[in-house]
N, CA and C atoms as an extended XYZ file, in Angstrom:
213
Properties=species:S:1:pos:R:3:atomname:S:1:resname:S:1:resid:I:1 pbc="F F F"
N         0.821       -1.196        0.000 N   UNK     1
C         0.000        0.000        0.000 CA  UNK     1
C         0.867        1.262        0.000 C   UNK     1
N         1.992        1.188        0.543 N   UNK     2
C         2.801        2.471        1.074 CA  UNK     2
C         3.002        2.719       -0.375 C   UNK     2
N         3.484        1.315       -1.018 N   UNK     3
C         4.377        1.528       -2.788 CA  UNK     3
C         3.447        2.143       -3.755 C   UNK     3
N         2.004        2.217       -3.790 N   UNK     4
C         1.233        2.836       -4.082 CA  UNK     4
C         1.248        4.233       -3.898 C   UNK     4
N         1.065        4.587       -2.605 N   UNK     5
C         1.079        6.168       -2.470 CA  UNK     5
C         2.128        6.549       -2.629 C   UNK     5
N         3.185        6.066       -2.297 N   UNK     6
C         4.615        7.073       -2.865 CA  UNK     6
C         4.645        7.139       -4.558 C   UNK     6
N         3.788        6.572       -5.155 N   UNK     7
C         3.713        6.357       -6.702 CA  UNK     7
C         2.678        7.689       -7.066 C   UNK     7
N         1.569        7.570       -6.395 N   UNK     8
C         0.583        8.295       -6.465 CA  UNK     8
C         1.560        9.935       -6.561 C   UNK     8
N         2.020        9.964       -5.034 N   UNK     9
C         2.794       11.776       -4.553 CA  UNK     9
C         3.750       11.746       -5.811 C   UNK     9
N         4.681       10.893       -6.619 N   UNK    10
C         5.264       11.264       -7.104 CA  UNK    10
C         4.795       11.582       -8.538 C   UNK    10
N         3.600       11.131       -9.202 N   UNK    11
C         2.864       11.525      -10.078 CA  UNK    11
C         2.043       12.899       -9.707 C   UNK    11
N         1.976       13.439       -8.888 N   UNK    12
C         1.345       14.906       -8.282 CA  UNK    12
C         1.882       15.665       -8.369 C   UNK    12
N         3.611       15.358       -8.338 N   UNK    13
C         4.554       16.250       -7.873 CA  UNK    13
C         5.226       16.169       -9.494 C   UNK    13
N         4.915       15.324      -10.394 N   UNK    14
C         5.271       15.139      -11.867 CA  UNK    14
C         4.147       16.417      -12.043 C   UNK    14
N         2.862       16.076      -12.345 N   UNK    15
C         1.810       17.259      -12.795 CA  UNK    15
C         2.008       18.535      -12.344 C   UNK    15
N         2.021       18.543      -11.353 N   UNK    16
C         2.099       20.160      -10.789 CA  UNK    16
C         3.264       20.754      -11.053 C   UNK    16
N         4.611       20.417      -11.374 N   UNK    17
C         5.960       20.988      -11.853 CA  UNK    17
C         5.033       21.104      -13.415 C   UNK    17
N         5.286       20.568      -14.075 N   UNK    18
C         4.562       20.408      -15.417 CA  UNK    18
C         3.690       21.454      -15.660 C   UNK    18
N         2.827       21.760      -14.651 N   UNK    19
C         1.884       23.086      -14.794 CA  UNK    19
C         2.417       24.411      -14.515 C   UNK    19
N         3.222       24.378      -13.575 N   UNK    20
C         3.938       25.475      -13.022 CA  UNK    20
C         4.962       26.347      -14.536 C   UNK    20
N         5.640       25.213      -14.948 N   UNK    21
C         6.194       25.178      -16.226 CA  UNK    21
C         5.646       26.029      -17.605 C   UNK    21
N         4.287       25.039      -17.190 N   UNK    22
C         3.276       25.379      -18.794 CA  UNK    22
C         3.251       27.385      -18.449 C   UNK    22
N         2.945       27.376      -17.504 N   UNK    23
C         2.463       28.242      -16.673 CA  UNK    23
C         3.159       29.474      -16.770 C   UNK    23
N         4.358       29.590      -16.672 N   UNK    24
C         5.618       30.259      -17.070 CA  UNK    24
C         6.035       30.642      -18.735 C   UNK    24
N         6.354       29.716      -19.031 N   UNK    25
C         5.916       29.336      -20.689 CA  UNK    25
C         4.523       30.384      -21.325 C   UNK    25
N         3.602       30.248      -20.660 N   UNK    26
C         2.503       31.194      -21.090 CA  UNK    26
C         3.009       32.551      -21.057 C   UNK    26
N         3.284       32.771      -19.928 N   UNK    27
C         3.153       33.813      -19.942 CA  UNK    27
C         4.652       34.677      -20.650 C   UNK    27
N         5.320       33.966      -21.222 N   UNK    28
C         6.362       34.546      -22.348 CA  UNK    28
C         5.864       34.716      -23.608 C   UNK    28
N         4.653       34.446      -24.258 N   UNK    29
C         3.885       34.680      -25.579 CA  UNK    29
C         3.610       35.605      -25.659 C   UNK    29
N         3.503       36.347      -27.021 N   UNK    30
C         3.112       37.188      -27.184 CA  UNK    30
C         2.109       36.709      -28.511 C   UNK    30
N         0.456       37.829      -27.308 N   UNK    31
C        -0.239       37.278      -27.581 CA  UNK    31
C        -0.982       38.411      -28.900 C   UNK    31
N        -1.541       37.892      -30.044 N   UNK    32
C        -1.891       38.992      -31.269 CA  UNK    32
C        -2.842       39.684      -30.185 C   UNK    32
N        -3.313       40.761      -31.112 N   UNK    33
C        -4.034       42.195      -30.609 CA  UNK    33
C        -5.482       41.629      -31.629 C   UNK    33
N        -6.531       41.895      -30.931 N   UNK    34
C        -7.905       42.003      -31.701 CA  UNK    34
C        -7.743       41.737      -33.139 C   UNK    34
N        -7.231       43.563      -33.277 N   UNK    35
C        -6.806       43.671      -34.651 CA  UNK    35
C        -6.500       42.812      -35.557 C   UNK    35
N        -4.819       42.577      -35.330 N   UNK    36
C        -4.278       41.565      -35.958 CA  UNK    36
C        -5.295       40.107      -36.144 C   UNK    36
N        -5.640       39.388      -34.956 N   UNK    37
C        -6.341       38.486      -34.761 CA  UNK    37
C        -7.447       38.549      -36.572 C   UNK    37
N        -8.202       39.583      -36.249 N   UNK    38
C        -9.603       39.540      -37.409 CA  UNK    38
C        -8.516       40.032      -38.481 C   UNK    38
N        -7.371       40.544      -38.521 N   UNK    39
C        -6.787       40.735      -39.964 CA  UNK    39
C        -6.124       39.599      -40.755 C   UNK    39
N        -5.275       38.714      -39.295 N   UNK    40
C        -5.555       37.243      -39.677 CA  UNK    40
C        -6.394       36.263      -40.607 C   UNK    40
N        -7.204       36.354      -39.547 N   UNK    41
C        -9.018       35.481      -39.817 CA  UNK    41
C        -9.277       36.038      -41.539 C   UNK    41
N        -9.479       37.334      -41.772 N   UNK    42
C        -9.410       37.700      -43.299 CA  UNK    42
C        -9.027       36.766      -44.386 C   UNK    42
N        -7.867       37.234      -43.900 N   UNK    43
C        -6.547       36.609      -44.884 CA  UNK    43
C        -6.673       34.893      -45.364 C   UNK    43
N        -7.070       34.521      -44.341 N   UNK    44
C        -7.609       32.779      -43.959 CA  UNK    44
C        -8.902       32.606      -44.864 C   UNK    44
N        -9.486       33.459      -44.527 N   UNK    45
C       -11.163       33.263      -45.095 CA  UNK    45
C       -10.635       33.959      -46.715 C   UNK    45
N       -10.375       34.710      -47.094 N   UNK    46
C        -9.916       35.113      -48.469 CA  UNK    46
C        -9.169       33.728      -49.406 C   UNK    46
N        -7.897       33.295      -49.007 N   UNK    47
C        -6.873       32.749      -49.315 CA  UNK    47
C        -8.269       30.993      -49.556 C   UNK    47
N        -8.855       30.851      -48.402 N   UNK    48
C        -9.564       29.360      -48.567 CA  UNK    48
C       -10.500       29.612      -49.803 C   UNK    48
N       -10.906       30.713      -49.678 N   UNK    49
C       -12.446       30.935      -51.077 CA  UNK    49
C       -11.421       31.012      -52.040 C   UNK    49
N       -10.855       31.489      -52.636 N   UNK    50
C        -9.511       31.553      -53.905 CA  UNK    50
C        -9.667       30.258      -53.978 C   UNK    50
N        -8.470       29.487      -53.476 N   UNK    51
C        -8.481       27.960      -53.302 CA  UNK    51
C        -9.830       27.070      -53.915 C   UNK    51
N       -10.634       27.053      -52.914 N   UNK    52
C       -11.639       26.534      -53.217 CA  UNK    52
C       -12.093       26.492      -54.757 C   UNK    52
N       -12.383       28.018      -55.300 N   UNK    53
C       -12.362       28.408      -56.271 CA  UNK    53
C       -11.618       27.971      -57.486 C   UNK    53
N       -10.774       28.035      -57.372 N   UNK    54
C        -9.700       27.043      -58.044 CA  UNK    54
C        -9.749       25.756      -58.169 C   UNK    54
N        -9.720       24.590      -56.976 N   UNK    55
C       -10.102       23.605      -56.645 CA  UNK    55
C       -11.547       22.998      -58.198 C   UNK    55
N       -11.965       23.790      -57.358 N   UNK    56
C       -13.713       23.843      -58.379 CA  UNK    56
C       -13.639       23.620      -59.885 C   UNK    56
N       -13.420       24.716      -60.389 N   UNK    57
C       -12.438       24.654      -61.763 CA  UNK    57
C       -11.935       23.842      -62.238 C   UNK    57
N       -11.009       23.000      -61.562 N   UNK    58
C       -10.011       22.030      -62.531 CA  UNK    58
C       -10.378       20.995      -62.204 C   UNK    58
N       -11.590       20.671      -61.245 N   UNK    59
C       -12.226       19.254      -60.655 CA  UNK    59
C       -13.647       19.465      -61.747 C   UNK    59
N       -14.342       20.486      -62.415 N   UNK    60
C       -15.246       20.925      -63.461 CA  UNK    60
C       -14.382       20.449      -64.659 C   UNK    60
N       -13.728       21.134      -65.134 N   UNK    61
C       -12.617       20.558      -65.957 CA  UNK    61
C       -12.101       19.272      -66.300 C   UNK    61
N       -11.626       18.757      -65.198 N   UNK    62
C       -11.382       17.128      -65.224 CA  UNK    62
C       -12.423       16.523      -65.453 C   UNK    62
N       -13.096       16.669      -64.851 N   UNK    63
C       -14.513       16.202      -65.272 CA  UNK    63
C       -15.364       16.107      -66.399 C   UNK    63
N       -15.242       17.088      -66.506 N   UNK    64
C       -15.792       17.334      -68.567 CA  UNK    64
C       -14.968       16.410      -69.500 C   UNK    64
N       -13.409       16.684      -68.854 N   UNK    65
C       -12.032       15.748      -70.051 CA  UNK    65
C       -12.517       14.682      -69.551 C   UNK    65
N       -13.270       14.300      -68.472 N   UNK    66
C       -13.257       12.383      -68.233 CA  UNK    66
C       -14.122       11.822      -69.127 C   UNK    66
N       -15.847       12.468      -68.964 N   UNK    67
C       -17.063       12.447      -69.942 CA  UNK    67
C       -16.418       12.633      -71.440 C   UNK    67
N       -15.614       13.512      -71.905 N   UNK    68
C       -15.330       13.781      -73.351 CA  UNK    68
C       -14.704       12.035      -73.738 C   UNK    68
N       -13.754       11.624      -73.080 N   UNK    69
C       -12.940       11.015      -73.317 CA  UNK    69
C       -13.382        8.997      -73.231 C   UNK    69
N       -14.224        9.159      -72.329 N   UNK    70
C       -15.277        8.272      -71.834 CA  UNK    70
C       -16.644        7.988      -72.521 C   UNK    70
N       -16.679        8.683      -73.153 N   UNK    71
C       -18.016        9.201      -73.666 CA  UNK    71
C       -19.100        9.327      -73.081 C   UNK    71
């Protein structure tokens, strides 16, 4: 039983260093501003519709050359 709980404290004492850590670690980020954040998000939402867009196109395309070719 004892070999148990000294297993247990030393898994407590594993987590809580570990958090203390994370913890520290956080708070060295630097974190974006609103701003940036939604000027981000833009850029993301712009760049995926392009893509997509594209995507669309040459999967329309392929498609037509498969039917042409297939009859």
């Amino acid at each position: 039983m004892e070999e148990v709980k000294e297993k247990v404290k030393v898994i407590i004492q594993k987590v809580t260093q570990f958090l203390k850590e994370a913890k520290a670690e956080l708070k060295k980020v630097t974190w974006p501003t609103p701003k940036q954040t939604m000027a981000s998000t833009a850029v993301v939402i712009v760049l995926v519709f392009i893509l997509s867009m594209i995507l669309g196109i040459i999967d329309f395309a392929l498609a037509k050359a498969v039917k042409l070719i297939l009859g």
